[in-house]
C-alpha positions as CSV (number, residue, x, y, z in Angstrom):
1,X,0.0,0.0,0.0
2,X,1.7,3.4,-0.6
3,X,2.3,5.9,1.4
4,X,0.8,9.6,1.6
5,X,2.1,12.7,2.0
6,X,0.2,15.5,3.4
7,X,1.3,19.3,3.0
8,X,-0.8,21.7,4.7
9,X,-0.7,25.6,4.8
10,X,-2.1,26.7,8.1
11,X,-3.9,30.5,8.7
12,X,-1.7,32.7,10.8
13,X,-4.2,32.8,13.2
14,X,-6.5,30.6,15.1
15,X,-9.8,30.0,13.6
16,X,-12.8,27.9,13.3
17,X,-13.3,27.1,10.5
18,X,-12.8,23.5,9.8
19,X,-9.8,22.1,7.4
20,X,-10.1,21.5,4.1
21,X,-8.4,18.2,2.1
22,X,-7.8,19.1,-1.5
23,X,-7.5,15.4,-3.5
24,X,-6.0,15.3,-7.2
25,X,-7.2,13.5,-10.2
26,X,-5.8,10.6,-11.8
27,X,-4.1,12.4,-14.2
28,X,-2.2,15.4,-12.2
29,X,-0.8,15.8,-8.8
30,X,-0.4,17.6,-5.6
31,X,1.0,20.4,-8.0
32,X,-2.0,21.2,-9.5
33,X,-3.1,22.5,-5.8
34,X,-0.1,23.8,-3.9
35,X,0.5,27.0,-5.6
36,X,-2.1,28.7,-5.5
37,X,-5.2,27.1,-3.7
38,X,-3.5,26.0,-0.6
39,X,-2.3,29.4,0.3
40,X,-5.3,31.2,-1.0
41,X,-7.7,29.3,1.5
42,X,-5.2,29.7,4.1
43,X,-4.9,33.0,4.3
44,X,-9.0,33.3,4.5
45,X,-8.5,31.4,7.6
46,X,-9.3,27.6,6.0
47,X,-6.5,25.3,7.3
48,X,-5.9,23.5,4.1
49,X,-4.3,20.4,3.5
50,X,-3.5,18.6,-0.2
51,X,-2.8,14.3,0.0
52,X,-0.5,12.6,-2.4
53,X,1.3,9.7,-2.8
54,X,4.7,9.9,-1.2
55,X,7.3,9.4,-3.9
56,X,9.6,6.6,-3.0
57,X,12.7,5.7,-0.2
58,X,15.7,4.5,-1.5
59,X,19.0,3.1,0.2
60,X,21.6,2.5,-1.3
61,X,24.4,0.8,0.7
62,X,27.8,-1.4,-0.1
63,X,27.3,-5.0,0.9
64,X,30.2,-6.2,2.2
65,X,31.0,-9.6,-0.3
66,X,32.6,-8.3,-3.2
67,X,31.9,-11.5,-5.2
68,X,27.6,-10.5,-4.9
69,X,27.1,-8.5,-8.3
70,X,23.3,-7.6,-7.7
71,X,20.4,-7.7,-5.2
72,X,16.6,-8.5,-5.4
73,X,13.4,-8.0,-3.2
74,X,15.0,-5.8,-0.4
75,X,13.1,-5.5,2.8
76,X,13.6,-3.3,5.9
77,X,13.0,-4.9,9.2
78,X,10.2,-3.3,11.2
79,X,13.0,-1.2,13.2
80,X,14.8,-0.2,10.2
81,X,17.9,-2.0,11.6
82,X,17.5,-4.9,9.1
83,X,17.7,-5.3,5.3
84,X,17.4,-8.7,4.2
85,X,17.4,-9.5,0.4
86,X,18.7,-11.9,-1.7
87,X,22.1,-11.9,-3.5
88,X,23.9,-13.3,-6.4
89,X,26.1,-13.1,-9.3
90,X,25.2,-13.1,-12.9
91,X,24.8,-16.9,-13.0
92,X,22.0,-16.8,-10.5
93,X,20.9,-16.6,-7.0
94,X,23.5,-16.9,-3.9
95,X,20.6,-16.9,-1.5
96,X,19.5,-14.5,0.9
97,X,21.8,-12.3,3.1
98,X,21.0,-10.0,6.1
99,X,22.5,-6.0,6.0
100,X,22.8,-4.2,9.2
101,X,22.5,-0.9,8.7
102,X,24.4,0.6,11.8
103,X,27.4,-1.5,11.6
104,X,27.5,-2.0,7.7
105,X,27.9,-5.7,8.1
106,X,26.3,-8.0,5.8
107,X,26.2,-11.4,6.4
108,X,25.3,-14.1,4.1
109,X,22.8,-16.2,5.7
110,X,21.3,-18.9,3.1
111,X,23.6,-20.9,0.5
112,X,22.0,-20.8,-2.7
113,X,22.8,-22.5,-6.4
114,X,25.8,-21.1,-7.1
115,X,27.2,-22.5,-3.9
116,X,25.5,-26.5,-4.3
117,X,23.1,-25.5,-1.5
């Protein structure tokens, strides 16, 4: 399920007026109301709030076997202390290996069919 991002532009000052969500189309994005809406309903006193789907993570780190040439189906532990995935070269799949992010040690945790296993 993907993520959302809210921006908001808030009124300077209190009010009571309740906020308003702006939602895009299918074929534009938060763009479309950001500019221009958000603030103009803000400064009328209308908290105002646009949702959108948040673009993305990406990690990159250096796992520590120099013989693994590529990694598939990365997954962040819970904690985000964890990333297992599985390795391998070009010939196929060394099997799965566990990446901890603090220490940057990668350990190798499954033999897979490069290694008879």
């Amino acid at each position: 399920m993907p993520e959302l991002e809210l921006r908001s532009r808030l009124p300077t000052r209190a009010t009571r007026k309740p906020p308003l969500l702006f939602v895009h189309g299918g074929y534009t994005d938060a763009w479309c109301w950001e500019p221009h809406f958000l603030p103009w309903f803000a400064a009328r006193g209308w908290p105002a709030t646009v949702a959108r789907e948040a673009p993305p993570r990406r990690l990159m780190f250096e796992a520590a076997p120099v013989r693994m040439g590529q990694a598939w189906s990365p997954s962040i532990s819970p904690d985000g202390r964890l990333i297992v995935f599985l390795g391998g070269l070009e010939q196929g799949i060394d099997g799965f290996f566990i990446h901890e992010l603090e220490t940057g040690v990668t350990r190798h945790l499954t033999a897979g069919v490069n290694e008879g296993g």
